[in-house]
C-alpha positions in Angstrom: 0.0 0.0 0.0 1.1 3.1 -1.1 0.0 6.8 0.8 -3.3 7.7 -1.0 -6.7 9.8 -0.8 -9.9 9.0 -0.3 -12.9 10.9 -0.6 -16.1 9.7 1.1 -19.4 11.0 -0.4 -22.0 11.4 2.3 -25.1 12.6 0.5 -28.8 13.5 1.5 -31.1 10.3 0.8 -33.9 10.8 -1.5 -36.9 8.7 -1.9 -37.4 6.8 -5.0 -40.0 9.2 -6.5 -37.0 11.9 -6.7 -34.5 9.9 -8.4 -33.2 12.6 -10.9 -32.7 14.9 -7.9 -30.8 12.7 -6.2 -28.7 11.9 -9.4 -28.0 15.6 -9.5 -26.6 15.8 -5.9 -24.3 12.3 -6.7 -22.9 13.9 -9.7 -21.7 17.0 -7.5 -20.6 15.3 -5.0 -18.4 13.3 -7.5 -17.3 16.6 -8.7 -16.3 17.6 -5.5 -14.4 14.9 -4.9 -12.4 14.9 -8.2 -11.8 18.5 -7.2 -10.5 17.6 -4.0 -7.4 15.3 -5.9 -9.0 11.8 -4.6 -7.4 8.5 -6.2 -10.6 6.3 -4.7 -14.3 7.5 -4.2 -17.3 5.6 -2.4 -20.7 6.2 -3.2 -23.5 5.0 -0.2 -25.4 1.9 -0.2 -27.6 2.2 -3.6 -27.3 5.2 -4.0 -29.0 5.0 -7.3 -31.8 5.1 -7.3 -33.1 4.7 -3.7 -32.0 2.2 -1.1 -36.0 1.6 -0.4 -36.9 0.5 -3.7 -40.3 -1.4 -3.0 -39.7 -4.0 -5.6 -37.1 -5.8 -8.0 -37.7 -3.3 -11.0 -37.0 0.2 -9.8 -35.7 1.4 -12.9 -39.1 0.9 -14.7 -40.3 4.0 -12.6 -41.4 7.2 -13.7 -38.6 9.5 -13.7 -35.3 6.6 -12.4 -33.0 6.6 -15.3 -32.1 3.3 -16.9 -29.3 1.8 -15.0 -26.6 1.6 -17.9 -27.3 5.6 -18.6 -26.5 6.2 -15.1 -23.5 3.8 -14.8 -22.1 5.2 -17.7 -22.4 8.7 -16.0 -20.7 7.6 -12.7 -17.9 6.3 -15.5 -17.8 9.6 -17.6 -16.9 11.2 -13.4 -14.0 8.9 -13.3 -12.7 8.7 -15.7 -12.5 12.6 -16.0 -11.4 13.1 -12.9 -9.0 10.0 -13.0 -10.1 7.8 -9.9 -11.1 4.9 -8.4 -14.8 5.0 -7.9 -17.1 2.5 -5.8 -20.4 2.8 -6.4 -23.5 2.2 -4.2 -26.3 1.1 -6.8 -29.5 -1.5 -7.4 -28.0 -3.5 -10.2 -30.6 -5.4 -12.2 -29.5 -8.1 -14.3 -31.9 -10.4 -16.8 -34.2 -12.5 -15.7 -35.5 -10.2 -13.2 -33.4 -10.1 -10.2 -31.8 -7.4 -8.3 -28.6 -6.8 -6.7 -27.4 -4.3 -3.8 -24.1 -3.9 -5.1 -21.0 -2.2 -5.2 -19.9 -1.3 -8.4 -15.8 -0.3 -9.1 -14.6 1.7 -11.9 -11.3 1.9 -12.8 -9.7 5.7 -13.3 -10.2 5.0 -17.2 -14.1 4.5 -17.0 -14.1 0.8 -17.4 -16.3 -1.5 -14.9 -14.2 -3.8 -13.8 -16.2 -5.9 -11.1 -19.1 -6.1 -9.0 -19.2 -6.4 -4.9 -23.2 -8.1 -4.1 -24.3 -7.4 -0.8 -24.0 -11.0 0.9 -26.1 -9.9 4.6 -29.6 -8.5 3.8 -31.3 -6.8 5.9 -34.4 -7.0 6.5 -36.8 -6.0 3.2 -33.5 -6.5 1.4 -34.7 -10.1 1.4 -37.6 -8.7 -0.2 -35.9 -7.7 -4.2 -32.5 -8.2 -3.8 -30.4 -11.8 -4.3 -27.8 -12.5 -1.8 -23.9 -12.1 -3.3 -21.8 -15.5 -2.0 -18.4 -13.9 -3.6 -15.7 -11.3 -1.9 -14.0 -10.0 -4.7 -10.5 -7.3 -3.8 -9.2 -5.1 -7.0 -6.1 -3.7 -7.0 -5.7 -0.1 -7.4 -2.0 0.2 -7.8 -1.7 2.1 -4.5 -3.8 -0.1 -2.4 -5.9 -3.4 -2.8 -9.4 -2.8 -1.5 -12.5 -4.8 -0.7 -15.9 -3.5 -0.5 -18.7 -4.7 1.5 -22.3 -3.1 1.9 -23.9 -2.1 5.2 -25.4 -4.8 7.3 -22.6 -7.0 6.0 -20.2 -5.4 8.8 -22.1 -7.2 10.8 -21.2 -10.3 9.5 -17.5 -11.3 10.4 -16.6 -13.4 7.9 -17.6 -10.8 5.5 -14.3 -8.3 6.0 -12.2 -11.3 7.2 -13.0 -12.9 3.8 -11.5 -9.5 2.0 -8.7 -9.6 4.3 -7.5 -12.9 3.5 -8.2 -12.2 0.0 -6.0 -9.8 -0.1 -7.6 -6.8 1.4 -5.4 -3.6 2.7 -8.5 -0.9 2.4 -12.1 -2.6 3.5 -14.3 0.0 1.4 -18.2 0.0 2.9 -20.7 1.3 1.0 -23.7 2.5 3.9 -27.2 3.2 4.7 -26.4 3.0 8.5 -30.7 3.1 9.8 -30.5 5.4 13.2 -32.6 6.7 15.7 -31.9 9.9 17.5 -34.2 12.4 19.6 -32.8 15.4 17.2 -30.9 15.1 14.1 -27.3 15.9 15.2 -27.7 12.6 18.2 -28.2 10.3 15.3 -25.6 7.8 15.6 -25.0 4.1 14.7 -23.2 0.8 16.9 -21.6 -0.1 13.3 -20.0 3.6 13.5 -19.2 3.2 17.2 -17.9 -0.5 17.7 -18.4 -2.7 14.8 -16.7 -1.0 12.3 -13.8 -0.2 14.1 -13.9 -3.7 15.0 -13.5 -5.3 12.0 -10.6 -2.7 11.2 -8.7 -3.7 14.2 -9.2 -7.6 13.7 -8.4 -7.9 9.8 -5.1 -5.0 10.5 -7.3 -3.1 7.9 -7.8 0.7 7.0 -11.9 0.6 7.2 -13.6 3.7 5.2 -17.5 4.1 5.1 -19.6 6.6 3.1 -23.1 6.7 4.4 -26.5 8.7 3.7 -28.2 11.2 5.9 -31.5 11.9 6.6 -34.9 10.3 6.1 -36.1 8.0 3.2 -39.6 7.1 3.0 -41.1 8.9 5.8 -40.1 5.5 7.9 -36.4 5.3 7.8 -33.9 7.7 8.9 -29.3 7.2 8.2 -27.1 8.1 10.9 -24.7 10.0 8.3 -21.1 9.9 10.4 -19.2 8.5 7.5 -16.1 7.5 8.9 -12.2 6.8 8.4 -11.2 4.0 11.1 -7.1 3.3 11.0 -6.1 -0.6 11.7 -6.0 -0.2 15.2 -9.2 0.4 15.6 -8.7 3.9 16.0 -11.4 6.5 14.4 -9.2 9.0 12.2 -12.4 11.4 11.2 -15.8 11.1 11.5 -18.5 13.2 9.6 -21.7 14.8 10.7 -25.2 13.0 10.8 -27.2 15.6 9.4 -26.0 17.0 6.0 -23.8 16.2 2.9 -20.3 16.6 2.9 -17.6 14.8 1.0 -14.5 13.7 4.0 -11.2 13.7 2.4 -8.8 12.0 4.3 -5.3 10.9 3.4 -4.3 7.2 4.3 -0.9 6.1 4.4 0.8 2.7 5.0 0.4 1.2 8.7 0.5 -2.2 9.9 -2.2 -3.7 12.2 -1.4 -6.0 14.6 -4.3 -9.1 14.5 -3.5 -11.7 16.1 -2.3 -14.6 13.9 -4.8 -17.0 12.3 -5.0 -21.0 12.8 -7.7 -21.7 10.1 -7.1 -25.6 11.0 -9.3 -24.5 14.3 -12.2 -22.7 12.3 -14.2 -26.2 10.9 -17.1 -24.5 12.5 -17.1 -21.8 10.1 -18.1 -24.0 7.1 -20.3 -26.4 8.5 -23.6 -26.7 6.8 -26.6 -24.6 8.7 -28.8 -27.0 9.4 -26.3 -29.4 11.6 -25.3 -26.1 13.4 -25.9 -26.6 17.3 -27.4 -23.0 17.4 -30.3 -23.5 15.5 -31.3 -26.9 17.1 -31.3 -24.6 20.1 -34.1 -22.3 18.7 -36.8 -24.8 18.9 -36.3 -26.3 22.2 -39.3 -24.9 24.8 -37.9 -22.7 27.4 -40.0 -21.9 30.6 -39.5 -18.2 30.8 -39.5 -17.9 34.5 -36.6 -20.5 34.5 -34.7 -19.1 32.1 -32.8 -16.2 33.8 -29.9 -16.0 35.7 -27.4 -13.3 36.7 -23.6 -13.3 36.0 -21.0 -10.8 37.4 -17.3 -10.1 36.5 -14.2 -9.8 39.3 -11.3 -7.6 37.6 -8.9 -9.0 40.0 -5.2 -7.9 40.4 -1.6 -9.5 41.2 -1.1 -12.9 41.2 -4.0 -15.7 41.0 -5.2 -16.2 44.3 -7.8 -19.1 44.7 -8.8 -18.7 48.3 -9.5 -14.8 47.6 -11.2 -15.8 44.2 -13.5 -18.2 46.0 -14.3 -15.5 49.0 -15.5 -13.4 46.2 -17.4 -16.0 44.2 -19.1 -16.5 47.6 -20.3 -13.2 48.4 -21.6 -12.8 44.5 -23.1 -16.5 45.3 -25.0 -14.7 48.3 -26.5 -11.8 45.8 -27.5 -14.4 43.6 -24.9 -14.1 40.9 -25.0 -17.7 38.8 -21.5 -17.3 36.4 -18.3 -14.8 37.9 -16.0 -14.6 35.0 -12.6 -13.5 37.3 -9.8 -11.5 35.2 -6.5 -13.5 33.9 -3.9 -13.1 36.2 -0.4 -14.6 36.8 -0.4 -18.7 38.4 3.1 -18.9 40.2 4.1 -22.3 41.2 1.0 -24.9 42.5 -1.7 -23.0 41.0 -3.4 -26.0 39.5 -4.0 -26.6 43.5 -5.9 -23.6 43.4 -8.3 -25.4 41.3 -9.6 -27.9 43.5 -10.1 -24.3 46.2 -12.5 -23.3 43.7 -14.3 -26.8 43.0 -14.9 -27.1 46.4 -16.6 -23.2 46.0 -18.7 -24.6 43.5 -20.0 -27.5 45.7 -20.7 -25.7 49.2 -22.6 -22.5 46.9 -23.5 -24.1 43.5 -22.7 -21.6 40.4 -19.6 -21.4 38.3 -16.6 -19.6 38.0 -14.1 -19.1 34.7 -10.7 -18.5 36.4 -7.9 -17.2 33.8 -4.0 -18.4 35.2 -1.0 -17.8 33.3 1.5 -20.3 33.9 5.0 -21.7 32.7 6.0 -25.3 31.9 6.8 -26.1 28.4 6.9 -22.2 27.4 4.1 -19.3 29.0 0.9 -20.8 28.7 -3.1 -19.0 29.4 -5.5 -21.3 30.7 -9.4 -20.6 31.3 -10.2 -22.8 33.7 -14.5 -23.4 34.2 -15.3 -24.7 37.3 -18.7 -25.9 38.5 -19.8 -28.6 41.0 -19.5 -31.0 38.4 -15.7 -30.6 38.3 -13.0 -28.4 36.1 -12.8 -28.0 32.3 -9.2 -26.4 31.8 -8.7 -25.1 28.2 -5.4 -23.7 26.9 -5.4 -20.5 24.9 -4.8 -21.0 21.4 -4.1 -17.7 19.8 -1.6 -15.4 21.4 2.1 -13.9 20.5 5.0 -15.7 22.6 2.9 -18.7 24.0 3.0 -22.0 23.7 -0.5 -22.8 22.8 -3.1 -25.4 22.8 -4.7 -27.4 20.0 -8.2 -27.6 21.2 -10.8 -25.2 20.2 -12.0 -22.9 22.8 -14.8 -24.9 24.7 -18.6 -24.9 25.4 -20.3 -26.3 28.8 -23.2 -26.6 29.5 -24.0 -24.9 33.0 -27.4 -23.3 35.2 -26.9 -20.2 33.3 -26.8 -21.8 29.7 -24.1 -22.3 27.1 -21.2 -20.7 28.1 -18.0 -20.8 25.5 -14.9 -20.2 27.2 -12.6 -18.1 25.8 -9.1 -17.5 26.9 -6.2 -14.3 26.5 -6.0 -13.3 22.7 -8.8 -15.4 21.6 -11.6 -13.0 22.1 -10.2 -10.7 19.5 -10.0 -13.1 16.3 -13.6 -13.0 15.2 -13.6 -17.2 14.4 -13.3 -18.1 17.6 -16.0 -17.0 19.7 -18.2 -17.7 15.9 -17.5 -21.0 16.4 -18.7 -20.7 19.7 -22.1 -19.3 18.9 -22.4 -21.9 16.1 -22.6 -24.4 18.6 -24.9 -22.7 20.5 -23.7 -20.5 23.1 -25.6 -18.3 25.7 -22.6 -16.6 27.2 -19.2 -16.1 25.9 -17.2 -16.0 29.1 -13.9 -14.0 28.6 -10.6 -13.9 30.8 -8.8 -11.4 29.3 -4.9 -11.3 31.1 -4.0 -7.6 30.0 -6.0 -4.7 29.3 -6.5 -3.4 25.9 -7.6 -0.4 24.3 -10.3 -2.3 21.8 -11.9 -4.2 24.7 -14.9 -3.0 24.8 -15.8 -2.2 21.6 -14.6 -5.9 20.5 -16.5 -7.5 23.4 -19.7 -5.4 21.9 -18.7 -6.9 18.9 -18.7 -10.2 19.6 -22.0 -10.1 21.9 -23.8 -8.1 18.9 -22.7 -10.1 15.8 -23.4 -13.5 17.4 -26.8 -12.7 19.5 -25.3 -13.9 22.8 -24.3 -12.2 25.7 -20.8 -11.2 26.6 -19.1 -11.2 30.1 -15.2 -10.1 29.7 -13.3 -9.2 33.1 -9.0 -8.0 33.3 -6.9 -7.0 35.3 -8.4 -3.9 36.9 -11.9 -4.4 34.8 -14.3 -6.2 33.7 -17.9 -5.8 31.8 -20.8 -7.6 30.6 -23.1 -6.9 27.2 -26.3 -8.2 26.3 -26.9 -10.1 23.5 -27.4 -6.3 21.1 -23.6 -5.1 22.0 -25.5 -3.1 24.4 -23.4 -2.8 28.2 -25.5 -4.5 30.7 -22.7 -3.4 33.1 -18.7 -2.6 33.7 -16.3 -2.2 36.7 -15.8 1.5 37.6 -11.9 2.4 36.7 -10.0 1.7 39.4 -12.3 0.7 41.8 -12.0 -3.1 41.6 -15.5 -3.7 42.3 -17.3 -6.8 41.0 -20.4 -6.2 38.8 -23.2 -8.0 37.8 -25.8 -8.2 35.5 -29.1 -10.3 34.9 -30.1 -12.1 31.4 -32.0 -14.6 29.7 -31.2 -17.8 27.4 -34.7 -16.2 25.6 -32.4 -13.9 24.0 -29.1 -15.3 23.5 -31.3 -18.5 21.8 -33.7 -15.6 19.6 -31.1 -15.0 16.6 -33.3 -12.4 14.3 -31.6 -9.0 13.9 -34.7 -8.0 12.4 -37.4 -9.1 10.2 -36.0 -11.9 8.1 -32.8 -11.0 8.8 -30.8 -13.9 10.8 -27.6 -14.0 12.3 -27.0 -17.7 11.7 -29.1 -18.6 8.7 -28.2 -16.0 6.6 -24.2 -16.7 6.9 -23.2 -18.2 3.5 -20.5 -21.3 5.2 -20.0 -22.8 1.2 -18.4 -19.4 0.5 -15.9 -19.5 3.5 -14.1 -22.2 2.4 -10.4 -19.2 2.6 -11.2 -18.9 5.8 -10.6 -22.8 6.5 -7.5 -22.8 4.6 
């Protein structure tokens, strides 16, 4: 990757009834970004002719231009101007069918490939087919990806573009909001997803969005955004008029921790064996199916007789699951376990305990321990460690599912996947350091995979609900133990809206890179 510009066109959305106005205000913002010296340009999610078309043959409308007149204009733009250009639009192709696409234009004016939309949303179902391929083009100064809106929430959407090649994910928005005035409106995908997926795939992630309402029933956040591959948000637009954000990227290596695609079988499985979905149709007696789960940031060394004081005094508020912060094992800390089984017995519950430890090279272990005994699972992502070579694990326990995850493993997105696949309630984190992305990856995780998400370090600790919402978190510095209540009803209910299915509409035949 080479240093390079990008110019973001946030535009007003129009309904579909005012097509050739909209057009107009594409075309100068286009201009304005050829103006502004940009090598690459991104056009919203459809933003010809409407993203709310009401059927699959828009373009037979009074007053929508045919689609080829209108490509050919977006063309004539770069091809003047001399950029890259990707291209929010409803492509219709014979036979009928519809696609929410991202179109790419080389600097010449040719079209030289086609992104579909692979995660629709809700009346997306309705007229649009679903894309199964993740095409990257190179640019000469960067190869980029695009993806379309709801597919951020997907994570096997961006990881496929990463390990196809990737530098630059390019996403192409109509990020739906909800805000008491216009300037509030705001969007998780702008405030932890996107970012996210940046700081997973070690990816620049750049995201041009509409504003305003469309159809008298659907309002976009705006706040088209630059996120670096950290994670970190380099610029962020406004929510409540055009502008076109010029930023200038340059080379920067992420850091993601390292991929073992030999672990990620889960990821390709066919749907219908996946343990998740079994899970939906089992009867669940609503007033026996919730249950409260705290986290204990901890600090120093692991300490089992403290650890089990504290598990006992959440057991006595009637906290079901305490997730307890990694923390150093010193010598005879698998003694420690049996302090803690013994916990379990005399006050029922559970408790995921994280110990580093040496032996044959520093090892993490999550250790889950319930009255029924200890599972102890080694870490298997993580620089400098000598790692383990079983998947991260799912028990069964009196608050649900819970998948264990251990150090590192919480931030590569196929991990705590495979987890949900197979039907978890809870992902159960012991993180041994904090992190800057903690948070907003935790939100992540909980949010893409419908299940809740307890995550507890040294000096912190929090817990989501199965939207990426915070249920709770440790006030900084105080080393208080929180706890939240939840529900299997949700983590088991997998619709992120009408039609629109975390696990059912995942695409596993497509995934086979990520296996690889």
């Amino acid at each position: 990757m080479q240093p390079f510009r990008v110019a973001l066109c946030q535009v007003r959305a129009y309904d579909l009834e005012d097509a050739e106005t909209n057009l107009e205000n594409l075309l100068r913002a286009l201009d304005e970004a050829g103006a502004a010296g940009a090598q690459l340009v991104a056009l919203p999610e459809c933003a010809y002719p409407a993203y709310y078309v009401r059927d699959a043959d828009p373009y037979s409308r009074p007053g929508v231009r045919p689609y080829a007149e209108v490509l050919g204009m977006f063309a004539e733009r770069a091809r003047r101007y001399g950029y890259w250009l990707a291209a929010g639009m409803a492509v219709p192709h014979a036979g009928g069918t519809l696609t929410n696409s991202g179109v790419v234009i080389s600097p010449e004016g040719e079209r030289v490939g086609r992104y579909d939309k692979s995660f629709l949303w809700h009346f997306d179902n309705t007229w649009f087919e679903r894309g199964r391929a993740f095409p990257v083009f190179d640019a000469g100064f960067c190869r980029f990806g695009v993806l379309i809106c709801a597919d951020g929430r997907q994570p096997e959407v961006a990881r496929m573009l990463a390990v196809n090649g990737a530098e630059v994910i390019v996403d192409l928005t109509a990020w739906v909001s909800w805000g008491r005035t216009p300037g509030e409106l705001t969007t998780t995908q702008c405030e932890y997803l996107m970012p996210v997926r940046a700081f997973e795939n070690g990816a620049w992630v750049v995201a041009a969005d509409k504003w305003g309402p469309e159809d008298g029933s659907i309002i976009y956040a705006g706040r088209s955004s630059v996120f670096d591959p950290a994670g970190v948000s380099r610029v962020c637009g406004p929510s409540d008029r055009d502008a076109v954000i010029v930023y200038d990227l340059e080379p920067m290596a992420g850091t993601p921790v390292p991929r073992r695609p030999a672990l990620y079988g889960a990821l390709t499985r066919p749907t219908e064996t996946l343990g998740a979905l079994a899970l939906e149709t089992q009867p669940l007696v609503p007033a026996e199916a919730g249950w409260r789960v705290g986290v204990v940031p901890g600090e120093g060394a692991f300490d089992a007789s403290e650890l089990a004081r504290r598990f006992a005094a959440l057991r006595a508020q009637d906290v079901d699951l305490v997730v307890a912060a990694g923390l150093p094992g010193g010598a005879g800390w698998e003694d420690g376990l049996a302090v803690l089984e013994r916990a379990a017995r005399e006050h029922g519950g559970g408790i995921v305990a994280g110990i580093a430890a040496n032996g044959a090279g520093p090892r993490q272990f999550a250790a889950l321990v319930t009255a029924d005994g200890v599972t102890l699972h080694q870490a298997t992502h993580g620089e400098g460690l000598a790692l383990g070579e079983t998947n991260a694990i799912l028990v069964p326990t009196p608050v649900g599912n819970v998948g264990v995850l251990a150090g590192a493993e919480g931030f590569v997105p196929e991990v705590p996947r495979a987890l949900a696949l197979d039907g978890a309630d809870v992902l159960a984190w012991t993180a041994f350091e904090p992190h800057p992305m903690l948070e907003r990856v935790a939100r992540a995780r909980a949010d893409e995979n419908r299940v809740y998400c307890a995550v507890a370090w040294p000096g912190g600790g929090l817990v989501t609900n199965p939207d990426g919402a915070m249920l709770t978190a440790v006030p900084a510095g105080t080393g208080v133990a929180m706890a939240a209540s939840g529900s299997c009803m949700f983590s088991r209910w997998k619709d992120r809206a009408p039609r629109t299915h975390v696990i059912r509409d995942r695409v596993p035949e497509a995934y086979g890179p990520l296996t690889r």
